[in-house]
C-alpha positions in Angstrom: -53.8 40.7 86.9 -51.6 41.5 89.6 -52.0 46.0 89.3 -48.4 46.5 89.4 -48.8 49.4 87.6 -51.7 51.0 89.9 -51.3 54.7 90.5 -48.3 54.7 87.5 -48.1 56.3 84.3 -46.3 54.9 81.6 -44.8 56.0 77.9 -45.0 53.4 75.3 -43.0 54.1 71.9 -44.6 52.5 68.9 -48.1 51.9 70.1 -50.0 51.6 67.3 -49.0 47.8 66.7 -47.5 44.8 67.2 -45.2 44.7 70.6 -45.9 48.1 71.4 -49.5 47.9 71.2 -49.0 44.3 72.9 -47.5 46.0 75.4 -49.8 49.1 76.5 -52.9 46.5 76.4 -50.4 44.3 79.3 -49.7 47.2 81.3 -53.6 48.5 81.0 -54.6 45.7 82.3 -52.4 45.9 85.1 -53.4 49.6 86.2 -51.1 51.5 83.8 -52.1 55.2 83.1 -50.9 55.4 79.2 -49.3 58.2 76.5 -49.1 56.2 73.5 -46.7 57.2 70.8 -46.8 56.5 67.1 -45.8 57.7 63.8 -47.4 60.1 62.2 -48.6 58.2 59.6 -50.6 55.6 62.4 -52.4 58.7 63.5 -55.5 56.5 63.0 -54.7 53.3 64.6 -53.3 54.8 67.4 -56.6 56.9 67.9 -59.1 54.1 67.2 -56.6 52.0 70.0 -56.8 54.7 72.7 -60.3 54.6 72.4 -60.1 51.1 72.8 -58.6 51.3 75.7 -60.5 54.2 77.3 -63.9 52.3 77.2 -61.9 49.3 79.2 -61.3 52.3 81.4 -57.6 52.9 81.2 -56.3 57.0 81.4 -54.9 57.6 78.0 -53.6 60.1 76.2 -51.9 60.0 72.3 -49.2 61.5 70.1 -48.5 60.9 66.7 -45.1 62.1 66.0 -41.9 61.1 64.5 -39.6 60.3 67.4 -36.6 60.9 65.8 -37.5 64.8 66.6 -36.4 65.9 69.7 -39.5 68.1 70.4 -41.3 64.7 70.2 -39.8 63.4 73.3 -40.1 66.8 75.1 -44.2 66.8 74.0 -44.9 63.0 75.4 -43.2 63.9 78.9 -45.1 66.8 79.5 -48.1 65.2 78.1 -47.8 62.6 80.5 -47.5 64.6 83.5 -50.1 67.0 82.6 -52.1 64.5 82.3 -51.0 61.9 84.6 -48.9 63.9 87.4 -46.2 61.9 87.7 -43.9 59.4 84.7 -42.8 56.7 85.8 -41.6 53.9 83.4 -40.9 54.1 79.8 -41.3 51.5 77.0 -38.9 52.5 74.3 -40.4 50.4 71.4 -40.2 52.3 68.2 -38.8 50.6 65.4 -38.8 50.1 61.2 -36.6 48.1 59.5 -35.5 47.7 55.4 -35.0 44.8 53.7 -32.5 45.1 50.9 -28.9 44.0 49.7 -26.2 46.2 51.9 -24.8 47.2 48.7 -27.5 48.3 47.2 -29.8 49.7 49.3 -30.3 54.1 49.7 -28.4 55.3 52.4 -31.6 56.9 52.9 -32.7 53.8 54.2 -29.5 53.7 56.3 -30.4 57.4 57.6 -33.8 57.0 58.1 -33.3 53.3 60.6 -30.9 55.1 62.7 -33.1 58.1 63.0 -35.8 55.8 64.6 -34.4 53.2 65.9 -31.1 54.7 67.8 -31.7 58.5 67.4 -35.6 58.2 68.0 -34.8 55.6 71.9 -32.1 57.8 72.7 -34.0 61.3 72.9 -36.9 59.7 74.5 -35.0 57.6 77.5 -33.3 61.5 77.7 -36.2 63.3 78.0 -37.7 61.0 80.2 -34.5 60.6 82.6 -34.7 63.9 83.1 -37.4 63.8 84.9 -37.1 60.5 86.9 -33.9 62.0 88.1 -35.8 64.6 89.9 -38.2 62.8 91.0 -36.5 59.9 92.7 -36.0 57.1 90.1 -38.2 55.3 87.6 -38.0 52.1 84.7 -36.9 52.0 81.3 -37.3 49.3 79.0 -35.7 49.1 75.4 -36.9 47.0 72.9 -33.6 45.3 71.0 -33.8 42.5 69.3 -31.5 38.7 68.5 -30.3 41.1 65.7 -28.7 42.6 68.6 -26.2 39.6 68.7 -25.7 38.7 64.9 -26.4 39.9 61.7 -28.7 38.8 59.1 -28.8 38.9 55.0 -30.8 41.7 53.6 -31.0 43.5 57.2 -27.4 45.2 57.6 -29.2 48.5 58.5 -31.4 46.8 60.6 -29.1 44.8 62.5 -26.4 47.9 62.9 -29.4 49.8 64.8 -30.6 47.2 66.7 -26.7 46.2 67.9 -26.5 50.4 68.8 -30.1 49.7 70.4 -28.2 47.3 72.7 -25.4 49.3 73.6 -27.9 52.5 74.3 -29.5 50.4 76.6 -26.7 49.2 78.6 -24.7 52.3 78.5 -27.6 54.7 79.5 -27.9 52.1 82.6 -24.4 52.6 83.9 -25.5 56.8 84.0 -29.1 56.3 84.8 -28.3 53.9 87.8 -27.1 56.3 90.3 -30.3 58.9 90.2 -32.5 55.2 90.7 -33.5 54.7 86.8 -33.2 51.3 85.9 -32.5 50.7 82.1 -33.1 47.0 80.5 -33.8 45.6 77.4 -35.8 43.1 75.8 -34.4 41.2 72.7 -36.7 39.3 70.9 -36.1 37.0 67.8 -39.4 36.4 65.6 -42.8 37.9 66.5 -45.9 37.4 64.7 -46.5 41.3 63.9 -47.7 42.9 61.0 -44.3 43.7 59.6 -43.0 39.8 59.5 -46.7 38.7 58.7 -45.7 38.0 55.4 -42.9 35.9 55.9 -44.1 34.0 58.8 -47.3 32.5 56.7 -44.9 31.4 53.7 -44.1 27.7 54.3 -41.3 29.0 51.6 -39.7 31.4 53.5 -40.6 31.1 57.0 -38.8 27.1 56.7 -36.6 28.7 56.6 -36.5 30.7 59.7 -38.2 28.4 62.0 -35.3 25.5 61.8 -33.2 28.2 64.1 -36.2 28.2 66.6 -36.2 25.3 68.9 -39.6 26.1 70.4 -40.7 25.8 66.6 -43.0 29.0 66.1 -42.6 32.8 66.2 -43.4 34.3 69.4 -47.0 36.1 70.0 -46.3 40.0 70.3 -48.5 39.3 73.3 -45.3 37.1 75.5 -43.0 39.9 74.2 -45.2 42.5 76.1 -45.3 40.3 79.4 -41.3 40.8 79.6 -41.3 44.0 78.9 -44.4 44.4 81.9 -41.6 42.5 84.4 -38.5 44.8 83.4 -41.0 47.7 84.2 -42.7 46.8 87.3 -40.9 46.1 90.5 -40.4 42.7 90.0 -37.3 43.4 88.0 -35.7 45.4 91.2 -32.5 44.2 91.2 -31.9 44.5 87.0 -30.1 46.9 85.9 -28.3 47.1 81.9 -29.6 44.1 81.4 -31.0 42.4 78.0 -33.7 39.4 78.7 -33.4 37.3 75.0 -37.1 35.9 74.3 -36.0 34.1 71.2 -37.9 30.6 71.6 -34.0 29.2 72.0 -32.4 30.8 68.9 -29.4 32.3 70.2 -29.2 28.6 72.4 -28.3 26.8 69.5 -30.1 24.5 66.5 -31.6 21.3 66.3 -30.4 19.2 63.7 -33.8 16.5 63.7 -37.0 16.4 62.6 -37.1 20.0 60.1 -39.2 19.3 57.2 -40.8 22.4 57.3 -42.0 21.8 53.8 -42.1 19.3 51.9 -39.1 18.2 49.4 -39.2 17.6 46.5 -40.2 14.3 44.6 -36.4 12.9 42.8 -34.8 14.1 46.5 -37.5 12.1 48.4 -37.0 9.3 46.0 -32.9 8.9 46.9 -33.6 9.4 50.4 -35.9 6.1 50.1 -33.1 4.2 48.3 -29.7 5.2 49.6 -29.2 6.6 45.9 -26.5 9.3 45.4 -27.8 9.9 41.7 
């Protein structure tokens, strides 16, 4: 790797696993000095990773929090620079999601996806653009998603936070811009994390997910992580509110040929062979 992030300290937001931890292993490799935050309830993983990582030899520190608290923000940028000296980029990863009927569902489960995913980014890119703007600029990347764009059955919680995630970002760039803080986003579509595991390896369901994905696959949390790396490093200089869509072609369009994702059944196979209609 290239040490972009030599000499820099770095927050990531929902460490623990999938993108998150993706991307603290990306920008470890590349020099990062880390605080890793988690839930409290990955108070495990997240130590067990940050021990990981310190026998590679990275600076790490942890905090397992809930993010929608303010004093949780407040705790990871002073941990950071006690530890560290200095802040300079953010990763703003946290996120949960519900899957339910929009009727249906608790507005608990309403309450409790804004309090992460909205509530939760927005008092950490605060708390940490406080101190950039002393200290002469810095990088923010927020983790969005394709459900930024449109919505999907069974995720109307989901997608509303992720569309507000969106917004956050953009806005918080037009503020942030002038006291040198870049703000960006990342939106993916599907990543092979824990939380879609179960979907993804189910020829049932994930058929029919992949026919919207051009490049044919969910992405690694892994490629996720290397976007995220760019809009934090100086690569991504001249970006500024801007949302990078790693969707394997999603949002692009669909393809119309060659989807059997699985395989149909035996009387529809049967009229496809002979031009029947019955």
């Amino acid at each position: 790797m290239s040490g972009r992030f030599d000499a820099r300290a770095v927050i990531v937001t929902g460490a623990s696993s999938g993108i998150g931890r993706a991307t603290a292993e990306r920008l470890a490799s590349e020099g990062a000095s880390l605080c890793l935050v988690a839930a409290p309830a990955d108070d495990a993983p997240l130590g067990e990773f940050a021990t990981t990582l310190r026998e590679r030899g990275t600076e790490v520190v942890g905090l397992a929090a809930d993010v929608g608290e303010e004093a949780t923000a407040d705790r990871a940028v002073a941990e950071t620079i006690g530890a560290f000296g200095r802040l300079d980029a953010l990763a703003s990863n946290a996120g949960i999601a519900y899957w339910g009927d929009a009727v249906d569902a608790p507005v608990e489960e309403f309450d409790h996806t804004f309090r992460v995913n909205v509530r939760g980014m927005y008092l950490m890119v605060r708390a940490v653009a406080r101190v950039m703007r002393e200290r002469g600029g810095g990088r923010i990347a927020c983790t969005a998603s394709t459900a930024s764009y449109f919505g999907e059955e069974l995720q109307a919680t989901y997608n509303a936070s992720k569309g507000a995630v969106m917004q956050l970002a953009r806005s918080m760039a037009l503020d942030l811009a002038p006291h040198g803080i870049a703000v960006n986003a990342v939106a993916p579509g599907w990543v092979d994390t824990p939380a879609n595991a179960a979907i993804v390896v189910d020829p049932a369901q994930w058929s029919k997910h992949r026919t919207h994905i051009p490049m044919d696959r969910a992405a690694q949390p892994a490629e996720i992580a290397a976007v995220i790396a760019f809009l934090l490093s100086d690569d991504a200089s001249y970006l500024c509110g801007a949302v990078v869509t790693a969707d394997g072609g999603m949002t692009a369009g669909f393809r119309t040929s060659d989807w059997e994702a699985v395989e149909r059944p035996v009387a529809i196979r049967r009229r496809a062979a002979t031009g029947s209609a019955a």
